[in-house]
C-alpha positions as CSV (number, residue, x, y, z in Angstrom):
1,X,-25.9,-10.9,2.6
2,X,-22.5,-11.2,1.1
3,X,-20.3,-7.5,1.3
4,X,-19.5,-5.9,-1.7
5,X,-15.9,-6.5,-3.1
6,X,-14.2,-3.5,-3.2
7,X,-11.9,-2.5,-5.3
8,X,-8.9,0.0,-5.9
9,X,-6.5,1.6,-8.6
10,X,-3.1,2.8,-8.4
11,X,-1.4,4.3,-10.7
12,X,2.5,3.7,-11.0
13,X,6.0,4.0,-12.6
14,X,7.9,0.4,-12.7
15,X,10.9,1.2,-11.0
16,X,12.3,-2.7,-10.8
17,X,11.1,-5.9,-12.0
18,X,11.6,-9.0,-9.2
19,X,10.9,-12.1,-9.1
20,X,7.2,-12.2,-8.3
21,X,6.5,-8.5,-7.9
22,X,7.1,-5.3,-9.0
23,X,8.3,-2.0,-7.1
24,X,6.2,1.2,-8.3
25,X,6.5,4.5,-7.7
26,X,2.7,6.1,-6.8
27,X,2.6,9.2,-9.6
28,X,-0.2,10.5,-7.0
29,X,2.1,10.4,-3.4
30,X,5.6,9.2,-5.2
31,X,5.5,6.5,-2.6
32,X,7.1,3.3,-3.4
33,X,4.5,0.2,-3.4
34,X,5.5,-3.3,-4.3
35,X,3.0,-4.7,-6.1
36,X,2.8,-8.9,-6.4
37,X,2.2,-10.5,-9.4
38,X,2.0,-14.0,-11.3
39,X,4.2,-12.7,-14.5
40,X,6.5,-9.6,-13.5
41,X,9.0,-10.3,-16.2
42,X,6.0,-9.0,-18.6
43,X,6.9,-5.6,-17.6
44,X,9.8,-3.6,-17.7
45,X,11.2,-0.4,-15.5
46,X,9.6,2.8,-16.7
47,X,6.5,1.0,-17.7
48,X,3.5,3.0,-16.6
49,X,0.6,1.0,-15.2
50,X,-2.9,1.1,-13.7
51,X,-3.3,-1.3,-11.3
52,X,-6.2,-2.7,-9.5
53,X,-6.3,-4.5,-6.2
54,X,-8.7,-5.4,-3.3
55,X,-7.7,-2.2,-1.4
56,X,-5.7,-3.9,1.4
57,X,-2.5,-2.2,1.4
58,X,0.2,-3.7,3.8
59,X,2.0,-1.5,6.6
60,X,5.1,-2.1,5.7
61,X,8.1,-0.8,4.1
62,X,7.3,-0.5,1.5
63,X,3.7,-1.0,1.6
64,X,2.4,-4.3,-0.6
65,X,-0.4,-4.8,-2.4
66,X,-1.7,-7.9,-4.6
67,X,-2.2,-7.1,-8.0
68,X,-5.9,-8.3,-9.2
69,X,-5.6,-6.6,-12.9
70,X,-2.5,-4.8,-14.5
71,X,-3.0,-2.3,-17.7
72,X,-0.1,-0.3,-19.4
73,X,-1.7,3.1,-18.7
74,X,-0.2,7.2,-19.5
């Protein structure tokens, strides 16, 4: 039996725009995330977006996540 995918949203502020990924800023913890993705330079710093991922978050500084769906959300 295959396990179910699971799935998480995070809800973030651009703060920069890099070269494949973008560095939000959590409105629930205002922790910095850097979130990859295949076309960062479709967004701009102070977009707002909703973004849903695998809910693997790296332990890093900051933490990373991989970006499975973005949405302009707020």
């Amino acid at each position: 039996m295959e396990s179910p995918v699971t799935t998480a949203e995070l809800k973030g502020r651009v703060l920069a725009v890099e070269e494949d990924s973008l560095l939000l800023c959590d409105v629930c913890t205002r922790q910095k995330v850097r979130v990859h993705v295949e076309h960062p330079e479709h967004f701009c710093a102070g977009d707002c977006l909703c973004v849903r991922y695998n809910g693997v978050m790296t332990n890093s500084l900051p933490p990373q996540i991989t970006a499975a769906s973005l949405r302009r959300c707020c």
